[in-house]
N, C-alpha and C positions, 0 to 999 in steps of 0.2 A: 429550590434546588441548591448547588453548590459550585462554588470555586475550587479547584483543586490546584495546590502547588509543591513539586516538587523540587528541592535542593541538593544539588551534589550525591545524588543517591547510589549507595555503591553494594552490590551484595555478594558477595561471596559463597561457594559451594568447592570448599579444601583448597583445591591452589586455583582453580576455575573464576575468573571474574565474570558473573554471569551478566550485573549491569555496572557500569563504568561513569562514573561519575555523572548521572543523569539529570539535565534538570531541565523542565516544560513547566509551563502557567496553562488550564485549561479554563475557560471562563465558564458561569456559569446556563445553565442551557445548552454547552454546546456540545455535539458530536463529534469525536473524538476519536479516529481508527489508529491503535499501533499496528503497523505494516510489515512484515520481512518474512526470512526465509526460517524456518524449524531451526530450533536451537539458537535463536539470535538474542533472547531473553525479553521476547513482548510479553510472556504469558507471567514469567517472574516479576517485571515491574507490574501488572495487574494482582497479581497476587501480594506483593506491597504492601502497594495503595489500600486493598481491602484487611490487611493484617495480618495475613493467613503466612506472610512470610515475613520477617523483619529486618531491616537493612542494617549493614556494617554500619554505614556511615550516612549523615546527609538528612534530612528532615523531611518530613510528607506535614501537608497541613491539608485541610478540609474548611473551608471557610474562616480561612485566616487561625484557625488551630492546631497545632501541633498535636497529631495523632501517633504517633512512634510509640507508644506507649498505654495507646487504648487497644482495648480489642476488637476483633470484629465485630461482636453485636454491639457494643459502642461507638461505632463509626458512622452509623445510618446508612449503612449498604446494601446492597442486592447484588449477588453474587449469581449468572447466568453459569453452568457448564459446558463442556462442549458436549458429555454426557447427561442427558437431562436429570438424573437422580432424582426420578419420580416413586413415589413409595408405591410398591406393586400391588400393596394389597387395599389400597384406597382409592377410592373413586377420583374425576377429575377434580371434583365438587372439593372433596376433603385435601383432595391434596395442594389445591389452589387457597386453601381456607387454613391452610396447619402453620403458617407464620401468624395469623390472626390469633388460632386457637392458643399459640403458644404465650401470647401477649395478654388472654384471660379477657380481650374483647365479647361483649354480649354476644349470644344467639343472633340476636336481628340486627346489629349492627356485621357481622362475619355474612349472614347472607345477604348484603345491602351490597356490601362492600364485594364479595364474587361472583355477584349477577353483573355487579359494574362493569369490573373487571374482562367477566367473558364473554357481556355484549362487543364489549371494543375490541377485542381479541375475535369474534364471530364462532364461540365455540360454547353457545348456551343450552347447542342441542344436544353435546356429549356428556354434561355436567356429571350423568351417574352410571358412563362409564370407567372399566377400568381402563388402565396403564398400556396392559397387554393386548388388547383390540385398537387401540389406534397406531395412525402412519406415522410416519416420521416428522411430516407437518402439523400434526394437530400434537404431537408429546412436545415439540418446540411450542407451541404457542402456549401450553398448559405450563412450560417451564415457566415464561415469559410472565405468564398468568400469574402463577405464584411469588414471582419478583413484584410485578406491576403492585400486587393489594399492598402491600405495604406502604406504598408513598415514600421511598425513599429519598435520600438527600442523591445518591447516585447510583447509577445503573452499572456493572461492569458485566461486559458478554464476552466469554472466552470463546472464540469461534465457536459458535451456537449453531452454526448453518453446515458444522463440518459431514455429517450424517447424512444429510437431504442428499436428495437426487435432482438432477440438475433443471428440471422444472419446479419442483418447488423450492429449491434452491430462490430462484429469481421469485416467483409468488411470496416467499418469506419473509426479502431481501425488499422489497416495497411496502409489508406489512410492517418495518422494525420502523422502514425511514416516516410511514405515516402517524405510529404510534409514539414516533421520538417527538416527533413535531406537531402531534396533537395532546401530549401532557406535560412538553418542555423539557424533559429531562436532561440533567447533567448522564452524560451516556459515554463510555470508553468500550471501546470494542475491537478485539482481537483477531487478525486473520493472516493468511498468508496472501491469499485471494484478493489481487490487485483490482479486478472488474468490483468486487464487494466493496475494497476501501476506494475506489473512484468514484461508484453512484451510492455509497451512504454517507459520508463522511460532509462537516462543514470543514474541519484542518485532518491531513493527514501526519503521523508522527511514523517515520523509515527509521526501525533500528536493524544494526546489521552488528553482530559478535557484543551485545552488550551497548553499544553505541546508538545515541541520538544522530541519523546523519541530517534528516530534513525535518521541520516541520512548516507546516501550508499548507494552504486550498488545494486540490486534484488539481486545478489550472496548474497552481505552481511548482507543482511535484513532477507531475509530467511533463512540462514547457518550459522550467528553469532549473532543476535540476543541480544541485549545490556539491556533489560527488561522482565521482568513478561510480560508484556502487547504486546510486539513486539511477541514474542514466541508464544502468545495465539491467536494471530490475522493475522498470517500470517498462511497461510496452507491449506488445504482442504482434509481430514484433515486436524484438529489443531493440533501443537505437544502435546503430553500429559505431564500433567504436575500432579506431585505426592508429597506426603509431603513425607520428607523422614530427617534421623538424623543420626550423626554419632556415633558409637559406636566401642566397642574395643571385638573381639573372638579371644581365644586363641593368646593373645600377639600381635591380628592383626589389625590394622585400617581400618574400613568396613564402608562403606554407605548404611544402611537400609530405603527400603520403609516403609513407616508407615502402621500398624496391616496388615502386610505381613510377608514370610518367605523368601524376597527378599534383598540379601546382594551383595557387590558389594564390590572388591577391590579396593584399591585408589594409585596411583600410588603416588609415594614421593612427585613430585612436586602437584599433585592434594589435599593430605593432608593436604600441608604446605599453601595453600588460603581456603582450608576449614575450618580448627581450626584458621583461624587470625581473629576472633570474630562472624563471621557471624554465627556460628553454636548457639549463644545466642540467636538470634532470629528467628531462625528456619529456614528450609530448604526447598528448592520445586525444587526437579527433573525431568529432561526435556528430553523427545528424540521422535523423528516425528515417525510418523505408519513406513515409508520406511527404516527406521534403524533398525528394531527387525525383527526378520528372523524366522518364525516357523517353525517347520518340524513335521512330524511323532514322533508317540513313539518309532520306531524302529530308526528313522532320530537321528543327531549329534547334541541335544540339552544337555545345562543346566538347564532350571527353568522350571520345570513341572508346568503347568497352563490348566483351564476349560474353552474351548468356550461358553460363553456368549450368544452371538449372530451375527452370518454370514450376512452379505450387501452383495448381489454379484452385482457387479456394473459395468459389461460386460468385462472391458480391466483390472479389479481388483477385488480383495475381499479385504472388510475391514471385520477383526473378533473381537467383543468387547472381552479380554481375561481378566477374572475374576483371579485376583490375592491373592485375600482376603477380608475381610467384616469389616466396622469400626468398636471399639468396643463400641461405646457408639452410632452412628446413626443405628449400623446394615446396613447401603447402602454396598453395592459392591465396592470392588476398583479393576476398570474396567480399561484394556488398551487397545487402537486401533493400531492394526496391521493390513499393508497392505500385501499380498500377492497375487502371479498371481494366475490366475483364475482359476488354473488347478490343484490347492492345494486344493482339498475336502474335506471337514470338516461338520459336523453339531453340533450343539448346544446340551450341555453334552459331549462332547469327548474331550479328553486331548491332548495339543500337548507339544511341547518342545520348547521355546523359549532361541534364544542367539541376546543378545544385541551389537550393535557396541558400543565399549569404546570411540572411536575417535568422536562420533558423539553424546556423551552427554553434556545434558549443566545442570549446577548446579546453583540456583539463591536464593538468601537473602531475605524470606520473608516478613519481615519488610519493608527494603525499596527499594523492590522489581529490585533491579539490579541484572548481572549477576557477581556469585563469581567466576565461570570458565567455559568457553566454549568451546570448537573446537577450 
């Protein structure tokens, strides 16, 4: 398989910068998810990498080689669509077999080579169908099928799973991670779908307007969280995120939520990266719905607050808890907490909230990094 390294990559579309000075190391073997929302440019750096687009600036190399200047069919790639562009008028057979036919490989080594292939894929019994009689799961695996024969140096999947329906969706979704990891491949895969790039991925890469914001493990994408923008977009919940300032009661160093009566101590070392300037351009406090714990009025809370509004969402309740009203929009300043389902509550009644300290994250308004996390 291969290493894939990119430099300073920058590409351009008229005054549009679609990727911004990008640069990752991907080793090889390893699974690879770019993450973000439409139009953030994950699909353009894929398209890159494979050649199919050419960057302003900045270098791609493939195993320590500078490919900038090869083409696609000289890269050793495999190119997945989110469209399968399966030829309609060919069988599974031939259309899994037309990257081989096109290479001038024998007869018996082309059918050696897509019985292999469609035993592993589990689709040996559609081989001499067409295109137009299968589902949406068996034209993905047939795509996959015709990337797999090749043996490429790298896999790239542009949101392959976007078409499925949400059972095979997930059936497909265990199919890719068993096949990644039963032929090694160096693999990059493109989605918007945070659940996909959580259970496929060995490092996830967040880009948001053209930008690299994180790269890391699902652990560390989700639980440490290096922006504004990572924080807000990983979740489901999102974590909530609140303006908030520092200020001094009685001799003490506090972090207040903004037009709340929500204060919070700061531990020495959290002080001393709070006051190293970032509190000039304001503050935005972080902590996901599963980290805030409510209870009863009679229960072992701190921060008396008014349910909002209850979601009971079968295996959860999320409660919007109203903490206070801004003083110049008048909105609500609303938090989501998750609790189990067996925590009753309705909308107007008070509960008790306590916060995990270990699992807040405090971030720099301005330029939207994080000042201290987990």
């Amino acid at each position: 398989m291969a290493h894939i390294k990119l430099e300073n990559i920058v590409k351009r579309y008229g005054d549009v910068v679609a990727v911004k000075d990008f640069n990752l190391e991907i080793e090889d073997k390893e699974f690879v998810v770019f993450l973000g929302p439409s139009g953030c440019g994950k699909t353009t750096t894929l398209r890159l990498i494979a050649g199919l687009e050419n960057p302003e600036e900045g270098d791609i190399f493939i195993d320590g080689q500078r490919v900038n200047d090869l083409s696609p069919a000289d890269r050793d790639i495999a190119f997945v669509f989110q469209f399968y562009a399966l030829y309609p008028h060919l069988s599974v057979y031939d259309n899994i077999a037309f990257p081989l036919k096109a290479v001038k490989l024998s007869k018996s080594e082309i059918d050696a080579q897509v019985k292999r292939v469609a035993g592993i894929l589990q689709i040996s019994d559609i081989l001499h169908r067409k295109p137009s009689v299968l589902s949406g799961g068996e034209m993905q695996r047939v795509a996959l099928g015709r990337a797999m024969v090749r043996q490429p140096k790298v896999y790239l999947l542009d949101e392959p799973m976007a078409n499925l329906d949400a059972k095979i969706r997930v059936d497909t979704r265990a199919e890719i991670k068993r096949l990644q990891h039963e032929i090694g491949a160096t693999t990059l895969f493109v989605t918007h779908d945070q659940v996909e790039a959580m259970s496929l991925a060995d490092r996830i890469a967040v880009i948001h307007q053209g930008v690299l914001q994180q790269i890391g493990t699902p652990h560390e994408i989700y639980n440490k969280p290096e922006s504004l923008f990572v924080a807000g977009f990983m979740g489901m919940p999102t974590m909530n995120l609140l303006d908030a300032e520092t200020t001094v009661r009685d001799g003490e160093s506090l972090l207040r939520l903004c037009h709340t009566d929500v204060y919070f101590r700061l531990s020495p070392e959290r002080q001393a990266n709070t006051t190293s300037g970032a509190v000039e351009n304001g503050l935005v406090f972080g902590i996901r719905p599963e980290h805030i714990t409510a209870v009863g009025q009679s229960g072992n809370g701190t921060i008396p607050a008014d349910v909002h509004l209850v979601e009971p969402l079968g295996p959860v309740n999320i409660l919007d808890i109203r903490l206070g009203t801004h003083s110049e929009t008048q909105e609500p300043i609303l938090l989501r907490v998750r609790t189990h389902p067996t925590f009753q509550v309705k909308t107007g009644d008070t509960v008790l909230l306590n916060f995990d300290e270990a699992e807040m994250h405090l971030f720099d308004r301005e330029t939207e990094r994080a000042v201290w996390r987990k």
